[in-house]
N, CA and C atoms as an extended XYZ file, in Angstrom:
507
Properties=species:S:1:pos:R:3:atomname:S:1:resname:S:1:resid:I:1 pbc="F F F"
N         0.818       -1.161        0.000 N   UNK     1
C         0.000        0.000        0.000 CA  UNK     1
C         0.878        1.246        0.000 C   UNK     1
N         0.319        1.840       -0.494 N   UNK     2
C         1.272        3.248       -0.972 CA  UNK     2
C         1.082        4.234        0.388 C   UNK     2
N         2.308        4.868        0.898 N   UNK     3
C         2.205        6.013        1.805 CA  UNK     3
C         1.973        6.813        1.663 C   UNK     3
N         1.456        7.508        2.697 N   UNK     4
C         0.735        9.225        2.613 CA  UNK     4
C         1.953        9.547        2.813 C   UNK     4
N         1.416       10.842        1.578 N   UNK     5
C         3.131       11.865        1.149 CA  UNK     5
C         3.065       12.671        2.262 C   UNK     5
N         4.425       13.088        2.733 N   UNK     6
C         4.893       13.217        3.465 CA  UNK     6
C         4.563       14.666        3.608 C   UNK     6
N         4.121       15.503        4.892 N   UNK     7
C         3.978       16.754        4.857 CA  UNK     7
C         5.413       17.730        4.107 C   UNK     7
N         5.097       18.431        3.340 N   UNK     8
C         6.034       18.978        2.923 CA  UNK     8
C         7.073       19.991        3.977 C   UNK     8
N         6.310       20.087        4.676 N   UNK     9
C         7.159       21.214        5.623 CA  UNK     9
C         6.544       20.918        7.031 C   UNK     9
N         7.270       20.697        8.049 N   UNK    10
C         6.377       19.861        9.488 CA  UNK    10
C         5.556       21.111        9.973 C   UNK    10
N         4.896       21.061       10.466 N   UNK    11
C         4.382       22.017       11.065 CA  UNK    11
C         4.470       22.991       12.043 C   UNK    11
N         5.750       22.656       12.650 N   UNK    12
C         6.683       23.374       13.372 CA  UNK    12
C         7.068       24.933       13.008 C   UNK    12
N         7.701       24.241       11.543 N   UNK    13
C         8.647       24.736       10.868 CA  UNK    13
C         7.792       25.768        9.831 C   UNK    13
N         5.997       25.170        9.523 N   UNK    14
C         5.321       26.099        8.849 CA  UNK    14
C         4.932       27.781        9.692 C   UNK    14
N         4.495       26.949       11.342 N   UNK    15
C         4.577       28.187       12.458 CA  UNK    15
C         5.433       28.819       12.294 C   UNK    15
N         6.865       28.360       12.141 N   UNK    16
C         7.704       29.556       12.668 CA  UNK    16
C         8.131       30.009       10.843 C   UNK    16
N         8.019       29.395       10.130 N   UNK    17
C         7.973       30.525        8.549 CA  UNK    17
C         6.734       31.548        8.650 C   UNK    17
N         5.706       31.504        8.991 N   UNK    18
C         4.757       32.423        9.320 CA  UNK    18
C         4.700       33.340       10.672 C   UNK    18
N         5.399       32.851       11.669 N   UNK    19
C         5.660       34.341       12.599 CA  UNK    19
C         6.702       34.557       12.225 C   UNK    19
N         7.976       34.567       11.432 N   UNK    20
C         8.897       35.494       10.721 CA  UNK    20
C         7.888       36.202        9.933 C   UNK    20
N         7.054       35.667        9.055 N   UNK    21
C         6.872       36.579        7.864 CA  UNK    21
C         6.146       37.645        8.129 C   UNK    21
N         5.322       37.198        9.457 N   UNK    22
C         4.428       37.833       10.088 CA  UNK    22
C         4.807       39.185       10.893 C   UNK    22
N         6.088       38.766       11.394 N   UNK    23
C         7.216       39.463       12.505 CA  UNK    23
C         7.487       40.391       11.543 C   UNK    23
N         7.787       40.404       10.227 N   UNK    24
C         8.601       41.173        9.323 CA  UNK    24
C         7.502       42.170        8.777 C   UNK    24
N         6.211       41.838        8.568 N   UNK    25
C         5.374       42.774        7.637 CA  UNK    25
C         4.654       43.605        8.481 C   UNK    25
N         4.309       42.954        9.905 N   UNK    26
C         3.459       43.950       10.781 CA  UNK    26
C         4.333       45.128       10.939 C   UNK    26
N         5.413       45.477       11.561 N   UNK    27
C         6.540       46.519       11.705 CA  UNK    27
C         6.519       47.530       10.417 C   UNK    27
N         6.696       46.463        9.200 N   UNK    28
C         6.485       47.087        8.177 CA  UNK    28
C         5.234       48.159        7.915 C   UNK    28
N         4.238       47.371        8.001 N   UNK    29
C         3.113       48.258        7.304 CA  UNK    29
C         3.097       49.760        9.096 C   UNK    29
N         3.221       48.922       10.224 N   UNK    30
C         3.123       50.340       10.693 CA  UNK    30
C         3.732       51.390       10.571 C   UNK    30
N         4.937       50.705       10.180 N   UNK    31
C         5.828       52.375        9.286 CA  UNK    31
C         5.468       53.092        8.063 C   UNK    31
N         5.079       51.953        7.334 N   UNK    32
C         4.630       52.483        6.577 CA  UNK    32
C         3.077       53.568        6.894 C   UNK    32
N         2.227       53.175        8.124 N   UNK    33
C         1.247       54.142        8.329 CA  UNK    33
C         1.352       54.946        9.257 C   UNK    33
N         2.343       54.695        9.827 N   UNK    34
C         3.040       55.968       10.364 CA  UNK    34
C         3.579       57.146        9.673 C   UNK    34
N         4.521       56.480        8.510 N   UNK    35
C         4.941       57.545        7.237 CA  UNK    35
C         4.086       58.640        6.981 C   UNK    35
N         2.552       57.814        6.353 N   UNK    36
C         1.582       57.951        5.533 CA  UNK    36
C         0.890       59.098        6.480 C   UNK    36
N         0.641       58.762        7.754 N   UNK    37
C         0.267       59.535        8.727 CA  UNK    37
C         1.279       60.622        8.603 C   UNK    37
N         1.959       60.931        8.796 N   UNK    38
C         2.928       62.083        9.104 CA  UNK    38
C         3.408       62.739        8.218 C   UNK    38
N         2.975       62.536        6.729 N   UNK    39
C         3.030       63.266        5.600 CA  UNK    39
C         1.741       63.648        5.440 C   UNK    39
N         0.621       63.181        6.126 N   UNK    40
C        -0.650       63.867        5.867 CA  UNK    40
C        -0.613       65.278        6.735 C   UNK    40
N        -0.214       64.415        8.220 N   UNK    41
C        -0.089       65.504        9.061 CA  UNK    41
C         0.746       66.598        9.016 C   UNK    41
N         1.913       67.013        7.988 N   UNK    42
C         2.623       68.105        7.576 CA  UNK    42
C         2.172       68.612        6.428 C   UNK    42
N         1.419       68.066        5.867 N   UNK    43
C         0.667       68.923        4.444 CA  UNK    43
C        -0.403       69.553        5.126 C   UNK    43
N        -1.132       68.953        5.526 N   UNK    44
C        -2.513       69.880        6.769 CA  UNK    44
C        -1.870       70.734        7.411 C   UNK    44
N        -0.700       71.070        8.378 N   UNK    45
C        -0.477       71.299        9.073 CA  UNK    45
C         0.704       72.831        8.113 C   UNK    45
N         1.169       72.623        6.776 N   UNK    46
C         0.928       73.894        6.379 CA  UNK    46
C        -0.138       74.065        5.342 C   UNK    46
N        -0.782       73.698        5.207 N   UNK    47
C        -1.975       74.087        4.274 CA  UNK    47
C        -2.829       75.554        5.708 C   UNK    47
N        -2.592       74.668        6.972 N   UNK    48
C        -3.498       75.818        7.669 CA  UNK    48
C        -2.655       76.997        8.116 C   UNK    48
N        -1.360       76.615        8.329 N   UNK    49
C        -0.721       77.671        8.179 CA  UNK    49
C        -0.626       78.930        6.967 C   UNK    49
N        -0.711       78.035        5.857 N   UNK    50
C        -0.855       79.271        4.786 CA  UNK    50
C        -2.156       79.864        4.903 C   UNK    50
N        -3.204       79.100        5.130 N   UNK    51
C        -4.620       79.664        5.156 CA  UNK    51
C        -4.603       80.381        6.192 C   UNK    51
N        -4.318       80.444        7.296 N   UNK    52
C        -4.193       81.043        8.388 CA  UNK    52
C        -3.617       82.487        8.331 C   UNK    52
N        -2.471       82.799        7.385 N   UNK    53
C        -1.736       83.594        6.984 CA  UNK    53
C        -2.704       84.535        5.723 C   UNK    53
N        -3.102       83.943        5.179 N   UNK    54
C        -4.146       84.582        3.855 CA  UNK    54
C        -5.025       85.095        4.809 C   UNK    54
N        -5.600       84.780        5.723 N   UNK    55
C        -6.898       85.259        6.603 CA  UNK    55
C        -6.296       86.227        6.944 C   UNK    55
N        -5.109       86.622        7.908 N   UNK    56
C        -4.744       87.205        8.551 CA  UNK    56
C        -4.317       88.306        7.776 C   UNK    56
N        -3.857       88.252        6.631 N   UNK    57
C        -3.456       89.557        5.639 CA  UNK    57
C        -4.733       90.195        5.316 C   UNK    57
N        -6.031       89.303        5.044 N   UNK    58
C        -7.177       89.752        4.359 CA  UNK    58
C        -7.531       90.627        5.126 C   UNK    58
N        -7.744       90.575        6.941 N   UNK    59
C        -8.265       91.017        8.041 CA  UNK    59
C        -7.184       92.092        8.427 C   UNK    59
N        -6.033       92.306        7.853 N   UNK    60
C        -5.296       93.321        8.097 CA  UNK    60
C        -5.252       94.296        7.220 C   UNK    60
N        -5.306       93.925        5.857 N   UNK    61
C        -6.385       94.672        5.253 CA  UNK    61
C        -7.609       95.624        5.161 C   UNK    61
N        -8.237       95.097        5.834 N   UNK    62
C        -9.450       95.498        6.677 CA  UNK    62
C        -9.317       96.614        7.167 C   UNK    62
N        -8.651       96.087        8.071 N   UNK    63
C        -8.285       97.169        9.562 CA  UNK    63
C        -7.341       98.550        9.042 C   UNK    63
N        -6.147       98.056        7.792 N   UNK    64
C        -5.865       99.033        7.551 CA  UNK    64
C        -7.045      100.340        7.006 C   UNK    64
N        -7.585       99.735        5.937 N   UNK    65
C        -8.870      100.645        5.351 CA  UNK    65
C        -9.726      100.953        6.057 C   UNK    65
N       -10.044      100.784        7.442 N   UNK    66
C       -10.861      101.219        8.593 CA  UNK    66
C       -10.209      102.354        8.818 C   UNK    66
N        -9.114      102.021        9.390 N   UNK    67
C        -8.418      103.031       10.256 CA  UNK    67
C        -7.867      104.289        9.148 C   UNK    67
N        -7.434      103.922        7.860 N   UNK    68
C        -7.501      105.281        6.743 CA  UNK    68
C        -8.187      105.918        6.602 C   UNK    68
N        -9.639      104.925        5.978 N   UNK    69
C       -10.834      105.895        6.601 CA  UNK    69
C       -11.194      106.794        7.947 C   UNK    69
N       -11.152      106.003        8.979 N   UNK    70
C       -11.354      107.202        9.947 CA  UNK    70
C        -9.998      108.341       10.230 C   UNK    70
N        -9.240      108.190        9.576 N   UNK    71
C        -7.994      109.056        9.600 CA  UNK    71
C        -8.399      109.877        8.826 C   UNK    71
N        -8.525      109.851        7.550 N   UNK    72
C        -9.365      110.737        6.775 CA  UNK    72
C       -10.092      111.712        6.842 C   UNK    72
N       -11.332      110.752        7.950 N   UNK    73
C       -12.828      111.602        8.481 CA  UNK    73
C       -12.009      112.326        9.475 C   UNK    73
N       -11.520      112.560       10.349 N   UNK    74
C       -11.503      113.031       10.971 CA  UNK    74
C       -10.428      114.345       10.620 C   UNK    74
N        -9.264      114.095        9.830 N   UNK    75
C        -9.072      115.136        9.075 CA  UNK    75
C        -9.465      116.280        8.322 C   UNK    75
N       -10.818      115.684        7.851 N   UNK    76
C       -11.633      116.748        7.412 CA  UNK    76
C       -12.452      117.324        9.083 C   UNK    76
N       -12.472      116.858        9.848 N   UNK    77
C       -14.047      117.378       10.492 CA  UNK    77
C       -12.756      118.204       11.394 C   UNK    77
N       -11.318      117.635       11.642 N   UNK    78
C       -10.305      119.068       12.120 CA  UNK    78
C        -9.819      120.317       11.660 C   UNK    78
N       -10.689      120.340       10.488 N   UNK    79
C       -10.869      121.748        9.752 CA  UNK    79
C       -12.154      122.227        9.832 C   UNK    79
N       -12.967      121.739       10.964 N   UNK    80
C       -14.425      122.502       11.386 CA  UNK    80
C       -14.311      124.089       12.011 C   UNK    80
N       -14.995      124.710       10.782 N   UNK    81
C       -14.996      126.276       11.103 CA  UNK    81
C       -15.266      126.591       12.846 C   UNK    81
N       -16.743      125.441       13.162 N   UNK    82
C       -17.014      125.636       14.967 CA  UNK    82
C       -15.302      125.302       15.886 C   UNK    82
N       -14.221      124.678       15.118 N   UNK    83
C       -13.169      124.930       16.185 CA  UNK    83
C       -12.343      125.978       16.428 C   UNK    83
N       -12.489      126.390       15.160 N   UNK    84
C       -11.416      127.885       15.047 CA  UNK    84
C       -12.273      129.197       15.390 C   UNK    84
N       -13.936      128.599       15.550 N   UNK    85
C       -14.326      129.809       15.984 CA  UNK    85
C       -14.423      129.693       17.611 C   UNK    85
N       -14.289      128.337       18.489 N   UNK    86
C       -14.488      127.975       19.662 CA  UNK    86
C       -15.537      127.492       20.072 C   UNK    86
N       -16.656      127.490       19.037 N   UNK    87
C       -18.130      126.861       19.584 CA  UNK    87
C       -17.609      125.515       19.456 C   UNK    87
N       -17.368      124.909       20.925 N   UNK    88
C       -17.390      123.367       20.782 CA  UNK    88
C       -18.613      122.877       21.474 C   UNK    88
N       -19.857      123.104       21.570 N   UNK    89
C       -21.110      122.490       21.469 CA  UNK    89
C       -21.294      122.498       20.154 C   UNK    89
N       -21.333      123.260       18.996 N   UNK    90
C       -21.710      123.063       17.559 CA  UNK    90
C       -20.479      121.999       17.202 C   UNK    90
N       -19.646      121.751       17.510 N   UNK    91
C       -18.553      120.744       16.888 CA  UNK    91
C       -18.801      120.032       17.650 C   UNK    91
N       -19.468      120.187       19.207 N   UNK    92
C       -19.875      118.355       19.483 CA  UNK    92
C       -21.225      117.988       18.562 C   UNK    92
N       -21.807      118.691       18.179 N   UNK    93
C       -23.302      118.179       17.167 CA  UNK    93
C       -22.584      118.007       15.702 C   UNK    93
N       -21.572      118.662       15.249 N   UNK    94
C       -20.885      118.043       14.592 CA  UNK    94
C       -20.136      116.362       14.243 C   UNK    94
N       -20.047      116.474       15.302 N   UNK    95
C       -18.832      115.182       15.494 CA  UNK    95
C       -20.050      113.829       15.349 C   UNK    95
N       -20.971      114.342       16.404 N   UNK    96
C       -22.272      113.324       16.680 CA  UNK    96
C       -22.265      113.431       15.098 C   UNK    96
N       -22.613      114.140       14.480 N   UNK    97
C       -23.153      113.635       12.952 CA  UNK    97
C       -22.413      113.048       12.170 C   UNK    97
N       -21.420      113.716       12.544 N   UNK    98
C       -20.124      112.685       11.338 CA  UNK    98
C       -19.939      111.178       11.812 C   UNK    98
N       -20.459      110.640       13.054 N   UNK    99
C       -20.353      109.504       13.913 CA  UNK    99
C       -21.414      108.262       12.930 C   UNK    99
N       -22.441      108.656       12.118 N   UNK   100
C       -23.941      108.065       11.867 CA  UNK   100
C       -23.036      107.709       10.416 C   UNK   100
N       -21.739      108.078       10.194 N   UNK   101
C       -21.330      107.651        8.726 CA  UNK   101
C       -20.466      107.057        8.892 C   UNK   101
N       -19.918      106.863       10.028 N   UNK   102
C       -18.463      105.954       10.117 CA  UNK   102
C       -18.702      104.822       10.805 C   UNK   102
N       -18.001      104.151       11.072 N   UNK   103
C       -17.703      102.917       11.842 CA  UNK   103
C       -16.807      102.963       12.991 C   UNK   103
N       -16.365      104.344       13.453 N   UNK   104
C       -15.598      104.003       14.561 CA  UNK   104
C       -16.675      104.749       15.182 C   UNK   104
N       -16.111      104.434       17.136 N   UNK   105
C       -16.906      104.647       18.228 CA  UNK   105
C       -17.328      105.751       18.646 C   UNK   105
N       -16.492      106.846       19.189 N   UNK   106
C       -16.909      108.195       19.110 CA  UNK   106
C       -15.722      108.752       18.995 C   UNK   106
N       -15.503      110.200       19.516 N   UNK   107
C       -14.885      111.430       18.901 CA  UNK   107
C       -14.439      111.883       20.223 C   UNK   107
N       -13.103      111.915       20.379 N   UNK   108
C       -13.005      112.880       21.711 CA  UNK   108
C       -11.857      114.250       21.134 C   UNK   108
N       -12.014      115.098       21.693 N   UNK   109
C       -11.285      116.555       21.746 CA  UNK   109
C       -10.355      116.697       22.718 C   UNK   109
N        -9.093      116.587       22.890 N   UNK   110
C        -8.750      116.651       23.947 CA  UNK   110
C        -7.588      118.083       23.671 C   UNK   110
N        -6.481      118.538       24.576 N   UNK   111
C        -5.890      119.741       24.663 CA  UNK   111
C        -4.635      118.892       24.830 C   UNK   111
N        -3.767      119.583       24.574 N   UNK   112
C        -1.853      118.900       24.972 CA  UNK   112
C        -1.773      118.602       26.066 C   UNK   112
N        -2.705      118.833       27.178 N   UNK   113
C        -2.353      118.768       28.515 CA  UNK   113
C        -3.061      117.205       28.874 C   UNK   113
N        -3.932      117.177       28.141 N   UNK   114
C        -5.061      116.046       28.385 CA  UNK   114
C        -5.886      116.004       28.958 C   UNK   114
N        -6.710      117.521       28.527 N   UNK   115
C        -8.178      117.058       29.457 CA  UNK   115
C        -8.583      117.126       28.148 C   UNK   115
N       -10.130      116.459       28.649 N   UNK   116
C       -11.065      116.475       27.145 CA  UNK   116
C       -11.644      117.932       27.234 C   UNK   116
N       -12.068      118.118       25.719 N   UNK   117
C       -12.848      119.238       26.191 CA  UNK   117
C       -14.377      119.023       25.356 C   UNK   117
N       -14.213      117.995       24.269 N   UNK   118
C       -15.263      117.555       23.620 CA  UNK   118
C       -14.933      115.586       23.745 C   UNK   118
N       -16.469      114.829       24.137 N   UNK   119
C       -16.563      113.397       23.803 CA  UNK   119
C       -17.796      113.554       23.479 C   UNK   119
N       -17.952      112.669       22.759 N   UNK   120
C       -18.946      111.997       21.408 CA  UNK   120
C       -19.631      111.199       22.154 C   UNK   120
N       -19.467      110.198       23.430 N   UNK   121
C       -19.899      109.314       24.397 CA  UNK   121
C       -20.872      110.471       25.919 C   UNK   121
N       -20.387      111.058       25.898 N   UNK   122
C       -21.264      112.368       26.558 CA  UNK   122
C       -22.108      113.242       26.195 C   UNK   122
N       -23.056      113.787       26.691 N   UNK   123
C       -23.745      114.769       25.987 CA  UNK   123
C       -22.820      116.201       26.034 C   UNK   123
N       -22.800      117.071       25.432 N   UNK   124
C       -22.058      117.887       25.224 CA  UNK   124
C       -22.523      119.174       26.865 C   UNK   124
N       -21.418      119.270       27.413 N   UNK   125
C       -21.650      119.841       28.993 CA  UNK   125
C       -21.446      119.035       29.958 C   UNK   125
N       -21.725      117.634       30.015 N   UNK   126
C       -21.553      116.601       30.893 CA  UNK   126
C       -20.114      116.497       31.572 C   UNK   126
N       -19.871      116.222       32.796 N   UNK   127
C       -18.558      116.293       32.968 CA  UNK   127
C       -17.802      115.255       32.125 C   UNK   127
N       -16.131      115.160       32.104 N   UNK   128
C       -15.582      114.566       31.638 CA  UNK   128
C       -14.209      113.989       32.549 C   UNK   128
N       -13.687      112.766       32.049 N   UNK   129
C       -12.615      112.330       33.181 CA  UNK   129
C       -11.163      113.898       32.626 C   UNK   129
N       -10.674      113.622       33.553 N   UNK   130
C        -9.658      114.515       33.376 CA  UNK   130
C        -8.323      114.596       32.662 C   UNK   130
N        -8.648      113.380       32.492 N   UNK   131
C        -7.114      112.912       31.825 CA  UNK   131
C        -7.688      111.332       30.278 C   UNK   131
N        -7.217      112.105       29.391 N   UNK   132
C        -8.322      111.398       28.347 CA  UNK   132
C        -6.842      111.152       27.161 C   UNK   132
N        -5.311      111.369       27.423 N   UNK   133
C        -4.641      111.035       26.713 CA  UNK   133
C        -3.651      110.789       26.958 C   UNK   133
N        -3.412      109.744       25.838 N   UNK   134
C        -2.213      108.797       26.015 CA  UNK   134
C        -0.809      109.198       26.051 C   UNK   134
N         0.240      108.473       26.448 N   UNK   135
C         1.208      108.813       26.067 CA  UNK   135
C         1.608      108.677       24.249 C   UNK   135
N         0.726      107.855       23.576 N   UNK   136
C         0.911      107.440       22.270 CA  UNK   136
C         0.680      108.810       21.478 C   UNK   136
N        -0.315      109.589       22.431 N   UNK   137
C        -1.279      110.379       21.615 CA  UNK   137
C        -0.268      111.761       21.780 C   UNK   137
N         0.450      111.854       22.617 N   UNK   138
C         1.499      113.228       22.731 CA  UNK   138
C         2.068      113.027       21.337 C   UNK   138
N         2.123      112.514       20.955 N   UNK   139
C         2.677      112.112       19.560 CA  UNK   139
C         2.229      112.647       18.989 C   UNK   139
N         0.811      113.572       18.486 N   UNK   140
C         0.305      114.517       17.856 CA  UNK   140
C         0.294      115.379       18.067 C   UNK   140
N         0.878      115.882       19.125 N   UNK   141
C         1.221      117.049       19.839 CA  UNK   141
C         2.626      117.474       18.985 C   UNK   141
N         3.323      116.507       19.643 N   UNK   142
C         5.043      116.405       19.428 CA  UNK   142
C         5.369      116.912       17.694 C   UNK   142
N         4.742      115.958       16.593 N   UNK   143
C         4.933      115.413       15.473 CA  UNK   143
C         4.169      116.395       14.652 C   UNK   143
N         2.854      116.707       15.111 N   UNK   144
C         1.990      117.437       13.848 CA  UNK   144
C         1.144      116.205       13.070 C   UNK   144
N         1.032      115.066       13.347 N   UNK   145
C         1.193      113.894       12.567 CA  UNK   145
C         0.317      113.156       13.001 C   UNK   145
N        -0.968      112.571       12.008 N   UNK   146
C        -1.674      112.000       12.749 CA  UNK   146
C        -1.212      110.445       13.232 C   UNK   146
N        -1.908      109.899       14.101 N   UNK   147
C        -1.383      109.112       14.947 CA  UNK   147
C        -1.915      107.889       15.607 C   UNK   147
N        -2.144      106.734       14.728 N   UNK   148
C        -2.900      105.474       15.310 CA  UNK   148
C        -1.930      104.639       16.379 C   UNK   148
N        -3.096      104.809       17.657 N   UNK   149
C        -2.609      104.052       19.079 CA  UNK   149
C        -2.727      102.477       19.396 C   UNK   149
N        -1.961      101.778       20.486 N   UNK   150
C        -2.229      100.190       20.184 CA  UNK   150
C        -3.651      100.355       21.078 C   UNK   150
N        -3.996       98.846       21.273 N   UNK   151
C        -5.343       99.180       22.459 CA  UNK   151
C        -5.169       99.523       23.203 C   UNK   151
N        -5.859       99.924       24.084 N   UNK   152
C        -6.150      100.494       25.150 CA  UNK   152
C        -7.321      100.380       25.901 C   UNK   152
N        -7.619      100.617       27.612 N   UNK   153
C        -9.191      100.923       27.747 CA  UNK   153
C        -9.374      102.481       28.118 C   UNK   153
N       -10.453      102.544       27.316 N   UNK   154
C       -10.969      103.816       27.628 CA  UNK   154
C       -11.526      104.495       28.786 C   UNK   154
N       -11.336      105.512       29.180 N   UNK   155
C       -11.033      105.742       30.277 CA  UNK   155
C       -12.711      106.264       31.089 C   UNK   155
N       -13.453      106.313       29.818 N   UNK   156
C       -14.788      107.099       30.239 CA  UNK   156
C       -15.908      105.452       30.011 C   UNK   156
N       -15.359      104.736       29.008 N   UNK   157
C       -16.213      104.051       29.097 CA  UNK   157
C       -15.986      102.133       29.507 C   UNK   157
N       -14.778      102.445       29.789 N   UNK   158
C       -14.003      101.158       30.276 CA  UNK   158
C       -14.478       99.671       29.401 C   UNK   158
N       -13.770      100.199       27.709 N   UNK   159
C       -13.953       99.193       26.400 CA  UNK   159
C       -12.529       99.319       25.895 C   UNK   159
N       -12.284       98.052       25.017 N   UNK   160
C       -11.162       98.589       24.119 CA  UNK   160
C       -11.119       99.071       23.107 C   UNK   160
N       -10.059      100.067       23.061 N   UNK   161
C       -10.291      101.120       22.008 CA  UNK   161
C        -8.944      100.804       20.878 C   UNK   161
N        -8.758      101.335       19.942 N   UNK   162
C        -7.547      101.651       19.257 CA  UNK   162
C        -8.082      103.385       18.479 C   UNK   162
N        -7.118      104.547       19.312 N   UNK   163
C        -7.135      105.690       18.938 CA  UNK   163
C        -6.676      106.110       17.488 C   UNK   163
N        -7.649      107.285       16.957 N   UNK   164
C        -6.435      107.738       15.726 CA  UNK   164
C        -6.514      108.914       16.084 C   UNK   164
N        -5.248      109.376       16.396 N   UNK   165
C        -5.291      111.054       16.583 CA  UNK   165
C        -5.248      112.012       15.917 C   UNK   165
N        -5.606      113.291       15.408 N   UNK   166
C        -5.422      114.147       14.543 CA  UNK   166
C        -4.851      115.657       14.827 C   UNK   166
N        -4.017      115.888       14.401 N   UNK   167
C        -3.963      117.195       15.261 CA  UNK   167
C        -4.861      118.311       14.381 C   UNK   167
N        -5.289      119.169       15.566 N   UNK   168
C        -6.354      120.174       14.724 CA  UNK   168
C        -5.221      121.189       14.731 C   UNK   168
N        -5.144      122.536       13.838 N   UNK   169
C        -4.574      123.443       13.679 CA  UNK   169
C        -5.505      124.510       13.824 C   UNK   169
C-alpha cells in the first residue's frame, strides 16, 4: 500500500515561517502608516498655516482701510470752522453727525495737557474724566502727525479702544 506523502514542511517549521513573515510585515506596514500619517499631518499642518496667513493679511487689510478711513474723516471734520471759531457744542453736534457715517466709536477733543474738552460718548456739557490722553497720543502734539494708538481701555467708558489722533490746527 502506498504512503501518505509526506507533509512537505512539518508544522513546526510552517509556524515559525509564518511568525517570521508575520514578525517582518506587521513593523512594516506600521511604518509604513506611520509615514503615511505624518506626511498627511505636515501637508494639513501647512496648508493651515498658509490659510491662516491669507486670513490674517485679508483682516489686516481690513483694519488698515478702517483706520484710513477714519484718519481721513476726521481730518476733514479738524478743519471745522465751529473749532477755530471755539463753539465746541456746535462741533460736538458736529462730530455726533459725522459719527452716523463711520464705523468708529466716538470722537473725543482733547488739549496737549489732556483734558477732554469735547466726547462723542457724553452729551455735550456733561462732565468729563480729566485725563483722556495717552502717552501714544502726545505724539500729535510732538509730530503734527496724525497718529494710530495700540489698544487700550478707555477711560470714560471702560472698552477697548484703538485711537487715531489728529492734530487740529
Amino acid at each position: 500500500m502506498p504512503s501518505a506523502p509526506a507533509d512537505p514542511l512539518p508544522r513546526r517549521t510552517a509556524a515559525r515561517l509564518a511568525f517570521v513573515v508575520g514578525a517582518s510585515i506587521v513593523p512594516a506596514t506600521l511604518i509604513a502608516m506611520l509615514l503615511v500619517g505624518y506626511d498627511y499631518y505636515n501637508r494639513e499642518r501647512d496648508r493651515l498655516a498658509r490659510d491662516s496667513m491669507a486670513t490674517a493679511r485679508a483682516l489686516l487689510a481690513v483694519v488698515d482701510t478702517e483706520l484710513t478711513g477714519a484718519k481721513s474723516a476726521l481730518l476733514a471734520l479738524a478743519t471745522s470752522p465751529h473749532l477755530s471759531s471755539g463753539d465746541l457744542a456746535a462741533f460736538h453736534a458736529q462730530a455726533q453727525a459725522a459719527l452716523k457715517d463711520q464705523s468708529f466709536a466716538g470722537i473725543v477733543l482733547i488739549e496737549e495737557s489732556g483734558r477732554q474738552l469735547v466726547n462723542t460718548f457724553r452729551r455735550f456739557g456733561e462732565p468729563l474724566p480729566a485725563s483722556g490722553n495717552s502717552r501714544e497720543l502726545q505724539r500729535v502734539f510732538q509730530t503734527g502727525e496724525p497718529v494710530i494708538t495700540d489698544l487700550f481701555t478707555g477711560a470714560l467708558v471702560q472698552q477697548h479702544f484703538v485711537a487715531v489722533g489728529v492734530p487740529v490746527r
